[in-house]
Every structure is written in structure tokens, then in C-alpha cells.
Biotite code that builds the C-alpha atoms (Angstrom):
import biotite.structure as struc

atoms = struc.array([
    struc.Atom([208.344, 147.785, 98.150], chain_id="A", res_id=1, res_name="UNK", atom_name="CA", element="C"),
    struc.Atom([208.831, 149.552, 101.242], chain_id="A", res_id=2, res_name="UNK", atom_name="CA", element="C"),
    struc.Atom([211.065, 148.537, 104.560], chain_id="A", res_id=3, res_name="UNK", atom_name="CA", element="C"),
    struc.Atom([207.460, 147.491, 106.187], chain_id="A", res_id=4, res_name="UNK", atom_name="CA", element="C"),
    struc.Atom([205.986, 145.547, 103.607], chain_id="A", res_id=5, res_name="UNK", atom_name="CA", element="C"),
    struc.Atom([209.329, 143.815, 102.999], chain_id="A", res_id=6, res_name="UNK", atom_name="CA", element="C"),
    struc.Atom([209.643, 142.659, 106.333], chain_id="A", res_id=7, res_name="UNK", atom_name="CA", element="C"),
    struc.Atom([206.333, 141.164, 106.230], chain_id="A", res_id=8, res_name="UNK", atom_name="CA", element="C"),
    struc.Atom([206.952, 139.560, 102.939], chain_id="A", res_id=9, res_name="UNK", atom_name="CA", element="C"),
    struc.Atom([210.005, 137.601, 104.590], chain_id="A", res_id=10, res_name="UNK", atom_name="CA", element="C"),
    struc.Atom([208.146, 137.058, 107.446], chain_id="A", res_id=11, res_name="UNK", atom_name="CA", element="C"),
    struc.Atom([205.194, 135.372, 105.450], chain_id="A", res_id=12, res_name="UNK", atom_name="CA", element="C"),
    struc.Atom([207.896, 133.229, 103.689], chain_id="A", res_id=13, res_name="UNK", atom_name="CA", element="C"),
    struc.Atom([209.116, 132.316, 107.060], chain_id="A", res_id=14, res_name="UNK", atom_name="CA", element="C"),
    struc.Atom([206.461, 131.291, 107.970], chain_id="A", res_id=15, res_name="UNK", atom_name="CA", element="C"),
    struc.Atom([205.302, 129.305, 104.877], chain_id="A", res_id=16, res_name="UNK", atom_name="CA", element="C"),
    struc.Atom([208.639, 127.369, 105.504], chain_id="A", res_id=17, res_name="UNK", atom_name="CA", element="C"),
    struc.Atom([208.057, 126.379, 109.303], chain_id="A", res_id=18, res_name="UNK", atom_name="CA", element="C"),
    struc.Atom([204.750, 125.164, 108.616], chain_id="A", res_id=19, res_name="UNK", atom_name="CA", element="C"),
    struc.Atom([206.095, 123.185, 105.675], chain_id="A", res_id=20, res_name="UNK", atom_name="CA", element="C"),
    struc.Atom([207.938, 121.325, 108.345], chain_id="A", res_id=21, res_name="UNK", atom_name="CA", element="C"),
    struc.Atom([205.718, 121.474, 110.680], chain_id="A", res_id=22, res_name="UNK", atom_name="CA", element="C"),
    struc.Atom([202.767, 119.741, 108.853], chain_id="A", res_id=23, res_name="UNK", atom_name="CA", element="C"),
    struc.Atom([205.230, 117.154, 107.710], chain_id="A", res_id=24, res_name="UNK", atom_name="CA", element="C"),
    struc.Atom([206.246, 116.005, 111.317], chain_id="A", res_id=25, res_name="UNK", atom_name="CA", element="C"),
    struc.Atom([202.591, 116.152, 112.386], chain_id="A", res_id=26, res_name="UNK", atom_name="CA", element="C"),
    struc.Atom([201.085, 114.257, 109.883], chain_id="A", res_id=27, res_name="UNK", atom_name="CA", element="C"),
    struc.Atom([203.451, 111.099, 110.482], chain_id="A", res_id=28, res_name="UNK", atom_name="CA", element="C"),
    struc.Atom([203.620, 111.948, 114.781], chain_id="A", res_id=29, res_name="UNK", atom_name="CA", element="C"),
    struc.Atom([201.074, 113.645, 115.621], chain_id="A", res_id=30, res_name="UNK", atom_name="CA", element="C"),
    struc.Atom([200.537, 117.611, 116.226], chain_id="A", res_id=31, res_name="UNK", atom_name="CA", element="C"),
    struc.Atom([201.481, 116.810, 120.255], chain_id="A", res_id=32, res_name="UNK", atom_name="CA", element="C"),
    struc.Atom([204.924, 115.471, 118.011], chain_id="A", res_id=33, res_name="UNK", atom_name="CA", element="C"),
    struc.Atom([205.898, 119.172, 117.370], chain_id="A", res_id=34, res_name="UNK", atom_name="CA", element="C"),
    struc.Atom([208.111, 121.184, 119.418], chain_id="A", res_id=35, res_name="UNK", atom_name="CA", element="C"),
    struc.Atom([209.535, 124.405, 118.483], chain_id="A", res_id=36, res_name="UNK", atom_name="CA", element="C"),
    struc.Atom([213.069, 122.892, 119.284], chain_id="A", res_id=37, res_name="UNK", atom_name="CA", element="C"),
    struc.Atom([212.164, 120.179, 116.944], chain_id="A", res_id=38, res_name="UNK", atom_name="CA", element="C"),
    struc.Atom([210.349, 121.876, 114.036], chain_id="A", res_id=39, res_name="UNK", atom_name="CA", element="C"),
    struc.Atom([213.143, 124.710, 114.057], chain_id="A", res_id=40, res_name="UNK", atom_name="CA", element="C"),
    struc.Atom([215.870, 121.835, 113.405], chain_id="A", res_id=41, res_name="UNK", atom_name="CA", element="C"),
    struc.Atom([214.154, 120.927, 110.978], chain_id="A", res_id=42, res_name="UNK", atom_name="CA", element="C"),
    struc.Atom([213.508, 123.811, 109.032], chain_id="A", res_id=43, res_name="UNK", atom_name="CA", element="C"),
    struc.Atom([216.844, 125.127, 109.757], chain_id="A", res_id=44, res_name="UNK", atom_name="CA", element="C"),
    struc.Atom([215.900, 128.767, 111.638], chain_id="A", res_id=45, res_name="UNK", atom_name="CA", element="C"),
    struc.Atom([216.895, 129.707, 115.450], chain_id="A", res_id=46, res_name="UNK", atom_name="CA", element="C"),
    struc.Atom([213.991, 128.323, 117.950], chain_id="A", res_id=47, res_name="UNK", atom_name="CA", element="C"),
    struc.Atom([213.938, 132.396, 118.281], chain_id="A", res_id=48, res_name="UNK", atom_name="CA", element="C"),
    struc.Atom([212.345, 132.838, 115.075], chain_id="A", res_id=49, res_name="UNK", atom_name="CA", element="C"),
    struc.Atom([209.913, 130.338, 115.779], chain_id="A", res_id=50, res_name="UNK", atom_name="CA", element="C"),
    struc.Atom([208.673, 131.759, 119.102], chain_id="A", res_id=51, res_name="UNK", atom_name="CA", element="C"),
    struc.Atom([208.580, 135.253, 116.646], chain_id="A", res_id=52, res_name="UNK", atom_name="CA", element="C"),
    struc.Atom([206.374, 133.870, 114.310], chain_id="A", res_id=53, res_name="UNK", atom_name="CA", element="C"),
    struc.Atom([204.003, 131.856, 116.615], chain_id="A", res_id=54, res_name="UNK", atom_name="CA", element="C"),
    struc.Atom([204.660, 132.519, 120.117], chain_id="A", res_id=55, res_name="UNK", atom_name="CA", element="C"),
    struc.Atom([204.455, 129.407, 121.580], chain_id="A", res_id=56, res_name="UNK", atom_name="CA", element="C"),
    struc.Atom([203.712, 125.673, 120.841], chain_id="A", res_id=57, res_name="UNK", atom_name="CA", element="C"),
    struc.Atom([199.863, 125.540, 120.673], chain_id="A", res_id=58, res_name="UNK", atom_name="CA", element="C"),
    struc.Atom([199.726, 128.414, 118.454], chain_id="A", res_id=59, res_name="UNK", atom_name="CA", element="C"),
    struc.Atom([202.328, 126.258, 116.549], chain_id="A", res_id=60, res_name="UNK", atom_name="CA", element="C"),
    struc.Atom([199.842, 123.346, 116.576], chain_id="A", res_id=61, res_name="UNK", atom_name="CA", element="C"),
    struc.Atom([196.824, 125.635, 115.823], chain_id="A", res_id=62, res_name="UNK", atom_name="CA", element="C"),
    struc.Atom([198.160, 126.825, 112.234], chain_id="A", res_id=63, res_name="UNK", atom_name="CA", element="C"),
    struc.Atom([199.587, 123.665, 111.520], chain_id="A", res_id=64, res_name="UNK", atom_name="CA", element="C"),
    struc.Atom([196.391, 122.115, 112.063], chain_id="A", res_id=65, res_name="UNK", atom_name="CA", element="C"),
    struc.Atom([195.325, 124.974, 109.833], chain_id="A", res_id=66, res_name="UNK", atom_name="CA", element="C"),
    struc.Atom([197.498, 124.549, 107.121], chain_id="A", res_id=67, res_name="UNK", atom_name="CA", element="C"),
    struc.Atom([196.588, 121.148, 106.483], chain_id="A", res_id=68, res_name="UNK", atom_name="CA", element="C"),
    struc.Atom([193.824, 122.040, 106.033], chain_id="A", res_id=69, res_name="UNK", atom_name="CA", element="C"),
    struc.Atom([194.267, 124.485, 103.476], chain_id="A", res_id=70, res_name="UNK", atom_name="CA", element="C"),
    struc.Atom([196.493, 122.370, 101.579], chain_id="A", res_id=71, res_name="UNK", atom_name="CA", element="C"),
    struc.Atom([193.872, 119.707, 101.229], chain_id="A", res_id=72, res_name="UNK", atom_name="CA", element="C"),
    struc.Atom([191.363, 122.121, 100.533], chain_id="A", res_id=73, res_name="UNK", atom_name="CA", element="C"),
    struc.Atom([194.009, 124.133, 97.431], chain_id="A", res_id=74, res_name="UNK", atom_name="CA", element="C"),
    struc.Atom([194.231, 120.416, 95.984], chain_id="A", res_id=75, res_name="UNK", atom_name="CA", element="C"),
    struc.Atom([190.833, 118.955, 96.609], chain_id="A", res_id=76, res_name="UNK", atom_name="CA", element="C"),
    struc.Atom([188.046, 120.894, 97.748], chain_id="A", res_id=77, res_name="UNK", atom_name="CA", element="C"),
    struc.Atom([188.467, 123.715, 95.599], chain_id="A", res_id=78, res_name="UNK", atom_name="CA", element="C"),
    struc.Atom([188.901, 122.439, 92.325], chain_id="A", res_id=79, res_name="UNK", atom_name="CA", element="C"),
    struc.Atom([185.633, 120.375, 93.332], chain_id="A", res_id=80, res_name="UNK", atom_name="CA", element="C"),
    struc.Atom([183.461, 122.630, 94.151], chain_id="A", res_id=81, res_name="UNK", atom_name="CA", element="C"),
    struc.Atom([184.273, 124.792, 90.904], chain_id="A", res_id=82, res_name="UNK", atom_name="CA", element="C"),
    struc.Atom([182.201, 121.874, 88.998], chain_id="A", res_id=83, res_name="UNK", atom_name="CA", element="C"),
    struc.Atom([178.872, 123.297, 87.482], chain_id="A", res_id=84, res_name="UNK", atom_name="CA", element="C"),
    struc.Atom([176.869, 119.886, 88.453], chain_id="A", res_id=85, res_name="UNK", atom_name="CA", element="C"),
    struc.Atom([176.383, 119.343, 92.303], chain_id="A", res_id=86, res_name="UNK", atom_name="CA", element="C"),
    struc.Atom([176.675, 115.112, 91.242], chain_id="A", res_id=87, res_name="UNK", atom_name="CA", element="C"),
    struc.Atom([179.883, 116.478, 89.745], chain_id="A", res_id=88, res_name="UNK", atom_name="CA", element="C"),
    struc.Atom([180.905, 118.097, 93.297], chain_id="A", res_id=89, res_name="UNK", atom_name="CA", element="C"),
    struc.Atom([179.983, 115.048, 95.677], chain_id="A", res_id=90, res_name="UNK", atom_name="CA", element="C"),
    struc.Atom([181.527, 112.768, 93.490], chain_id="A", res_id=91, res_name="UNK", atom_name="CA", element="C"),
    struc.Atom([185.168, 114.801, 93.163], chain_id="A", res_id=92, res_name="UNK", atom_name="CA", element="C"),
    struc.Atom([184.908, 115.751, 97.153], chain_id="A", res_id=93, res_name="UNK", atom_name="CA", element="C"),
    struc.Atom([184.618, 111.960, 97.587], chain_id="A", res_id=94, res_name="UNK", atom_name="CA", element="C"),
    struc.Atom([186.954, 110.621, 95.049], chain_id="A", res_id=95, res_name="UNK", atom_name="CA", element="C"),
    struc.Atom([189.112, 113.440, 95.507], chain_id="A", res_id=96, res_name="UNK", atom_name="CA", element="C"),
    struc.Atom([189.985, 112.295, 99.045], chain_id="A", res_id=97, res_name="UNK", atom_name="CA", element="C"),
    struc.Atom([190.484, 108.856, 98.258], chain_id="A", res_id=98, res_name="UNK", atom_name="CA", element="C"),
    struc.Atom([193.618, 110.188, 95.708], chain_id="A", res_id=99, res_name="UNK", atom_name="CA", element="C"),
    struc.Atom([194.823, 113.004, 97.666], chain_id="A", res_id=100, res_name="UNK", atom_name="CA", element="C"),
    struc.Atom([195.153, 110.202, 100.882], chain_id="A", res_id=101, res_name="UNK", atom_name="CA", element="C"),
    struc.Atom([196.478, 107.313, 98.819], chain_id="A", res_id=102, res_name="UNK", atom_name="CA", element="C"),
    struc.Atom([198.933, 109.543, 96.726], chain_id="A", res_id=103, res_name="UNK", atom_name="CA", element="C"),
    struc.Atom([200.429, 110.081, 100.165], chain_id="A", res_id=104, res_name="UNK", atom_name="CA", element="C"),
    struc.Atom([200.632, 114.015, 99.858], chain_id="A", res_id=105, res_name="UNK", atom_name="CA", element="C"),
    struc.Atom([199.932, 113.819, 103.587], chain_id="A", res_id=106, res_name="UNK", atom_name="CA", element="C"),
    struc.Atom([202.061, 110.579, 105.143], chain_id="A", res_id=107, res_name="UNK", atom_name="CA", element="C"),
    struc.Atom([200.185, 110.587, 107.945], chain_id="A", res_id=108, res_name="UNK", atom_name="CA", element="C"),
    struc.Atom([196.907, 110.279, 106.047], chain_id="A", res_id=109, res_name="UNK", atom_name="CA", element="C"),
    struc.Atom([193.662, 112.476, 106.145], chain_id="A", res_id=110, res_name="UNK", atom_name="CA", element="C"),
    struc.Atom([194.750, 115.886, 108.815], chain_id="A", res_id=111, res_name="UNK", atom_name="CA", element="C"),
    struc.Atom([191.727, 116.035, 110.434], chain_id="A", res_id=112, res_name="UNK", atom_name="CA", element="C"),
    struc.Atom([191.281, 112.559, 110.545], chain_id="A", res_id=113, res_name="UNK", atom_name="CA", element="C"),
    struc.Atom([193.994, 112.040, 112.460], chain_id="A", res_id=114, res_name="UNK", atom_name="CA", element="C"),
    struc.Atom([193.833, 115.327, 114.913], chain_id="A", res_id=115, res_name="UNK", atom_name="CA", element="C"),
    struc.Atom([190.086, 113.752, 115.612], chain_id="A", res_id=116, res_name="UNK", atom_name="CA", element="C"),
    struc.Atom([191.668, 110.596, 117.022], chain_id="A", res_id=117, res_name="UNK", atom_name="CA", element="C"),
    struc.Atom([194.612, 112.382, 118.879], chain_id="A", res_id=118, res_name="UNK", atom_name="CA", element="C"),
    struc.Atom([192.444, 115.266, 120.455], chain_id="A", res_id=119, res_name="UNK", atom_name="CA", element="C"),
    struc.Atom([189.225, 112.838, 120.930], chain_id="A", res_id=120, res_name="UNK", atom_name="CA", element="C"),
    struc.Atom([189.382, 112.828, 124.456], chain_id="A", res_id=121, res_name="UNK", atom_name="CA", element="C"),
    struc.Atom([191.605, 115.871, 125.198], chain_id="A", res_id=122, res_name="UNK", atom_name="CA", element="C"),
    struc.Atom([189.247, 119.160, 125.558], chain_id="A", res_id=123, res_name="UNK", atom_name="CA", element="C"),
    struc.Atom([190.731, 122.536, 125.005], chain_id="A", res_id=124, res_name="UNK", atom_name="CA", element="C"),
    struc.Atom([191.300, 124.672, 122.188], chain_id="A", res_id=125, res_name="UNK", atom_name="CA", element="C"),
    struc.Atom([192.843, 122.755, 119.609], chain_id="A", res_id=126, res_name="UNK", atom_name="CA", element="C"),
    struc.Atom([190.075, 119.951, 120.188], chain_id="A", res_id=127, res_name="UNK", atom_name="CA", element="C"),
    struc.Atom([187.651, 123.044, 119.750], chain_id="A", res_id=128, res_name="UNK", atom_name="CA", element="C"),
    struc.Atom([189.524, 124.254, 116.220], chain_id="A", res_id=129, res_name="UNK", atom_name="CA", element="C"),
    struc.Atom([189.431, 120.272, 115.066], chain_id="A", res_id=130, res_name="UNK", atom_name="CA", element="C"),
    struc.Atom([185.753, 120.001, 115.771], chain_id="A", res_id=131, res_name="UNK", atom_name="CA", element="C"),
    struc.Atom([185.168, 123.205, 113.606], chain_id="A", res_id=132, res_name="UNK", atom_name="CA", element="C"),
    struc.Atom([186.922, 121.877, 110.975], chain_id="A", res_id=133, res_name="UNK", atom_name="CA", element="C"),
    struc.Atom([185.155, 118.264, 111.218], chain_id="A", res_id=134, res_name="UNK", atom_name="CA", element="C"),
    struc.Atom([182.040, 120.497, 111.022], chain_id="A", res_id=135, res_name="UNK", atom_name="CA", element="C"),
    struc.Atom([182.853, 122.519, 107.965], chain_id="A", res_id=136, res_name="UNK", atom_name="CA", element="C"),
    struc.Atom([183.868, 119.130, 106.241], chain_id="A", res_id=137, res_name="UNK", atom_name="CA", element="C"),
    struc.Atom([179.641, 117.626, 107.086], chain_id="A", res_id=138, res_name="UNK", atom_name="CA", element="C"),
    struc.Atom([178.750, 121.454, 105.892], chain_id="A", res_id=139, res_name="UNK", atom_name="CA", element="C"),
    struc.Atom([180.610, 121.320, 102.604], chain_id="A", res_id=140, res_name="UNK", atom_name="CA", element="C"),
    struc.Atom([179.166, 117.531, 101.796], chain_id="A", res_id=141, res_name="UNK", atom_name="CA", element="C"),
    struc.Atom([175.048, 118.591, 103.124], chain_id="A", res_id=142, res_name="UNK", atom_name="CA", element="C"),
    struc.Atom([175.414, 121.583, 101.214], chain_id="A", res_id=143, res_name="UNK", atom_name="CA", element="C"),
    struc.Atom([176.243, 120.146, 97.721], chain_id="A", res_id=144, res_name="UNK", atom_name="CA", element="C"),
    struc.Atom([173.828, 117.426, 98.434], chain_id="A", res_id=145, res_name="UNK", atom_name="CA", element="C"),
    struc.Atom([170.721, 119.451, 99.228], chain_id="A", res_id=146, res_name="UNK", atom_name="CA", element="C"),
    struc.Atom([172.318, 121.456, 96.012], chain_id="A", res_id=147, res_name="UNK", atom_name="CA", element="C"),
    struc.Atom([171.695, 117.754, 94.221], chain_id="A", res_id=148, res_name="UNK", atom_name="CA", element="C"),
    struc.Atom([168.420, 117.026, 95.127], chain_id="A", res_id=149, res_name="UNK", atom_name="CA", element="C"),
    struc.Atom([167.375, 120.935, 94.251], chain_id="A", res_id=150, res_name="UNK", atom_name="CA", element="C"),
    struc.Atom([168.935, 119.970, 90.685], chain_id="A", res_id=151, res_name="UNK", atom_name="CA", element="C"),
    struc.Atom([167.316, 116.913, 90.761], chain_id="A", res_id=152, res_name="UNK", atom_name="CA", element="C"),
    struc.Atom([169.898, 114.510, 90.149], chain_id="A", res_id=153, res_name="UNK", atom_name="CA", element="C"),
    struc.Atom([169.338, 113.019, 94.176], chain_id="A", res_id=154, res_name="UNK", atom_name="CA", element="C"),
    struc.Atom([166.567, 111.226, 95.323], chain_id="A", res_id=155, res_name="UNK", atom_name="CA", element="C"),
    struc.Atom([164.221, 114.105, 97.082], chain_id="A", res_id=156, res_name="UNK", atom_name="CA", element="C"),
    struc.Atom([163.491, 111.598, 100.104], chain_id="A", res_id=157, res_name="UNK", atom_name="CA", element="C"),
    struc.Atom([167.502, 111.275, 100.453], chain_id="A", res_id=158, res_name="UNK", atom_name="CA", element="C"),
    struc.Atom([167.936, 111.446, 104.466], chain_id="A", res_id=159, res_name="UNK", atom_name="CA", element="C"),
    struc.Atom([170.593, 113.911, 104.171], chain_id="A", res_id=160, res_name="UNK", atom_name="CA", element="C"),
    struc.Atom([172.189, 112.962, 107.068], chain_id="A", res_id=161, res_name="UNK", atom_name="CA", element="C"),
    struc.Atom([172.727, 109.654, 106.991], chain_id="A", res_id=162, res_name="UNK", atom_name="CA", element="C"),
    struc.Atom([174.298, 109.792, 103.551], chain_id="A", res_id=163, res_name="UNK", atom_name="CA", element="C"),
    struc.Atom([177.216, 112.865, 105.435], chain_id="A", res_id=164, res_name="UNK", atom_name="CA", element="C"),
    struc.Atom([177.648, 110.226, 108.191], chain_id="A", res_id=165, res_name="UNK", atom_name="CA", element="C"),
    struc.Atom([178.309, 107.257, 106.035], chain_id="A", res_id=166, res_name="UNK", atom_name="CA", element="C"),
    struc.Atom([180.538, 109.243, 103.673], chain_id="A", res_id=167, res_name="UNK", atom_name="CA", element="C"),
    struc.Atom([182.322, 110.530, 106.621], chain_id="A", res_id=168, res_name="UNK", atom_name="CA", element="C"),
    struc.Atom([182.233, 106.751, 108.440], chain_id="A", res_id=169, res_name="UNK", atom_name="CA", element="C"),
    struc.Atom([183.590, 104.842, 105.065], chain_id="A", res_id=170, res_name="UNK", atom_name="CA", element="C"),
    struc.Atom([186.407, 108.200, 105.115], chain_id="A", res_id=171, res_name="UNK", atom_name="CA", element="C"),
    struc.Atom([187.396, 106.985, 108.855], chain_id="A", res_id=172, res_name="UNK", atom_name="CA", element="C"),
    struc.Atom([187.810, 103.563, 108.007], chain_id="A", res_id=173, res_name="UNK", atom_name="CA", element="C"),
    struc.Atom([189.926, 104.055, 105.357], chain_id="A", res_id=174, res_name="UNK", atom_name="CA", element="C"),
    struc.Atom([192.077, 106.344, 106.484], chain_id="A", res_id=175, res_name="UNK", atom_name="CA", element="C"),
    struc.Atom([192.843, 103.794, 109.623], chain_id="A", res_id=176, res_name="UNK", atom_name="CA", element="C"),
    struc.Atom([193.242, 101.212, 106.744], chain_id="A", res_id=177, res_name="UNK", atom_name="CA", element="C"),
    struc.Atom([195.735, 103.540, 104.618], chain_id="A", res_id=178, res_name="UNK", atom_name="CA", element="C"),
    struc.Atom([198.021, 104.230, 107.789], chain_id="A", res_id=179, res_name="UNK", atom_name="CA", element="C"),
    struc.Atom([198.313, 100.152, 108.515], chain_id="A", res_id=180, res_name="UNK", atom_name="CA", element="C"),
    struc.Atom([198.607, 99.158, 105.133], chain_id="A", res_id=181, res_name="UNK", atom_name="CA", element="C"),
    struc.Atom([195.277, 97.843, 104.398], chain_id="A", res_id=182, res_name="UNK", atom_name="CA", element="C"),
    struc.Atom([194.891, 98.777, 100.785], chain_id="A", res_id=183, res_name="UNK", atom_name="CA", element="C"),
    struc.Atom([192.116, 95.970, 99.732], chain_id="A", res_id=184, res_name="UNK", atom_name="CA", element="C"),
    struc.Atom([190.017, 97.434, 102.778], chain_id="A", res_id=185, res_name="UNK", atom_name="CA", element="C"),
    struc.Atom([190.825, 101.188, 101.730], chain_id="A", res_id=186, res_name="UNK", atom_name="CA", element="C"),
    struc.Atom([189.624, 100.323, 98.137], chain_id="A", res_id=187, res_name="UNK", atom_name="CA", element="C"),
    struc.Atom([186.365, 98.502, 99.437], chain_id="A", res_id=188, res_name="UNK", atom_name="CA", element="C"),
    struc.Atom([185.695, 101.862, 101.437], chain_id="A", res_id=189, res_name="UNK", atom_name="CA", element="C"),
    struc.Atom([186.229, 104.216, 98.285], chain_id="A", res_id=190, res_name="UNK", atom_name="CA", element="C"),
    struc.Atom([184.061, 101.539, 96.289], chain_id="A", res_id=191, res_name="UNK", atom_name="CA", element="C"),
    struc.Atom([181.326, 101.692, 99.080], chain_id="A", res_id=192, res_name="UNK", atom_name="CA", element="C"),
    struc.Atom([181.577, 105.458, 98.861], chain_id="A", res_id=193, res_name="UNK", atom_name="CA", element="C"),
    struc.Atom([181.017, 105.793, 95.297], chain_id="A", res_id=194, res_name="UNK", atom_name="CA", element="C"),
    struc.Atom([177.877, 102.524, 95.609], chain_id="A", res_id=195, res_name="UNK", atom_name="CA", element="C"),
    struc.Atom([176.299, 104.806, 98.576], chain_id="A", res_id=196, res_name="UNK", atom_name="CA", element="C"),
    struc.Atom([175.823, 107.685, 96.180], chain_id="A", res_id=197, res_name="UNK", atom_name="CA", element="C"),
    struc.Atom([174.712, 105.442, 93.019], chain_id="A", res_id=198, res_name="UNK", atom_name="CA", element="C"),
    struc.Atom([172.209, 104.327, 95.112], chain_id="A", res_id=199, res_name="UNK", atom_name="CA", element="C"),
    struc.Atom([170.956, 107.925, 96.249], chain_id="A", res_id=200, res_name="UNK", atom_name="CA", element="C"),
    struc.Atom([170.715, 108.889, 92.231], chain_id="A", res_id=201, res_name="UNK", atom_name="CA", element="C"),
    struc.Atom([167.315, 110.363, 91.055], chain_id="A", res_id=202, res_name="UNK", atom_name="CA", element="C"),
])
């Protein structure tokens, strides 16, 4: 390995460690919780180092935000979507959120779920990078549906739609119920996921 690619491969690892602490703090307070002061304290590097790696704090929040993300998707999304039946898919994406939120791998509950309620009336860019990812999420669900009802294991009059936006509604609700403790109501919404898509079987 050369003196380049060396100092990129520590760099990447710094990285990889400030985020670790930086998703932490922001899934309990919040991404406006993280300050560079704060996050470096935490991951025990000079505020220096942070302002090398990411220049300032909303680039800080931006791959944060980001690397949420990606961990949910490494643990869930991914391992879904490798399923040969689309049925298969839906019901892992669905389940699969359900465990990843109540095995508290995120303490703050679902990322994106909770940047949607703290950027929700605050336009700018990291509102912009939430609502792309809020997108991808009803992409990723219409697409393995439509995939269903191709395979025929959905109903071929299932309003498409309306199934993503109660998925996503029953996901809302429980994550508010997860964060105050509300585990009977968090149950009834995985159990009124999985009833939705019984009901939208061929």
C-alpha cells in the first residue's frame, strides 16, 4: 500500500468512527443534537479532524443522516430483497423493521422516521436529502409489490398505493409508540401490518 492510499484508508476509518458517534447521539437527540465540539468528545479526535473530514456541521448531519440509513439498509433491506419470492420481500421489509426498531439497534427508533418529524417544517437541504430517502423507502415497497402481483401472489386490483401508505402510516405510529414506551400499541401496528398484506393475498 502506498503513502496515498494509506492515508485514505485511515481517513475512511476516521471517518467510520465519527459517524459511529455521530448516529448514536442523533438517533436519541436529534441530528440538530450534533455539534462537531460534541461528536468529537465523543469519539475522542481534535474538533480539527472533524472539520477535515466533513467541513462543517450540515455536512456532518448530511452523512449521518446517510449512514443510518445504510446501516438499516446492511441489516434489513438487503438481506430482504435477496429473497427469490416478492411475498417473501414485502413480508421481511415489513417484519424486518418491526425487529431492527424494537431490538433497539437505533435508540432513537426508525432514522428517517425521526429526521421526518424534526425537519417537517424546516426546508433546506437536509429536509431535501430526508424526503429522498422517504421516497426511496415508498419505491422499494411499490416495486416489490407490483413484483407480487406480476408473480401472482397479490391481488391484481391491489391499489398499490394505498397499501405503501398504510404500511408506511402503521410504520409512523409505531415508531412514536416504541420511543414512549407503548409496546401493546407497537405490536398492534406490526400485527396490522402483517393483516393488511394477508388481506391483499391472491
Amino acid at each position: 500500500m502506498n503513502e496515498t492510499d494509506g492515508r485514505r484508508a485511515r481517513g475512511e476509518r476516521a471517518r467510520a468512527q465519527v459517524l459511529e458517534h455521530a448516529t448514536a447521539i442523533a438517533s436519541t437527540d436529534g441530528l440538530e443534537g450534533l455539534t462537531i465540539g460534541r461528536v468529537a468528545t465523543d469519539a475522542g479526535v481534535g474538533k480539527g479532524n472533524i472539520q477535515v473530514l466533513f467541513g462543517d456541521k450540515e455536512t456532518l448531519q448530511l452523512a449521518t443522516l446517510d449512514a443510518g440509513v445504510v446501516h438499516y439498509r446492511n441489516r434489513v433491506v438487503e438481506p430482504a430483497l435477496a429473497l427469490e419470492s416478492p411475498l417473501a420481500r414485502l413480508r421481511a421489509l415489513t417484519e424486518g423493521w418491526f425487529d431492527y426498531v424494537a431490538g433497539g439497534q437505533s435508540p432513537g427508533g426508525c432514522f428517517v422516521c425521526a429526521a421526518s418529524y424534526e425537519y417537517r417544517a424546516r426546508p433546506g437541504t437536509i429536509q431535501d436529502r430526508v424526503r429522498g430517502h422517504r421516497e426511496a423507502v415508498r419505491a422499494r415497497f411499490r416495486e416489490v409489490i407490483v413484483a407480487g402481483q406480476a408473480a401472482g401472489e397479490l391481488r391484481a386490483d391491489l391499489d398499490v398505493e394505498q397499501l405503501v401508505f398504510e404500511i408506511e402510516s402503521f410504520r409512523s405510529n409505531a415508531n412514536v409508540a416504541f420511543l414512549m414506551g407503548d409496546m401493546a400499541v407497537f405490536e398492534r401496528a406490526r400485527h396490522s401490518t402483517r393483516a393488511r398484506i394477508d388481506a391483499a393475498l391472491q
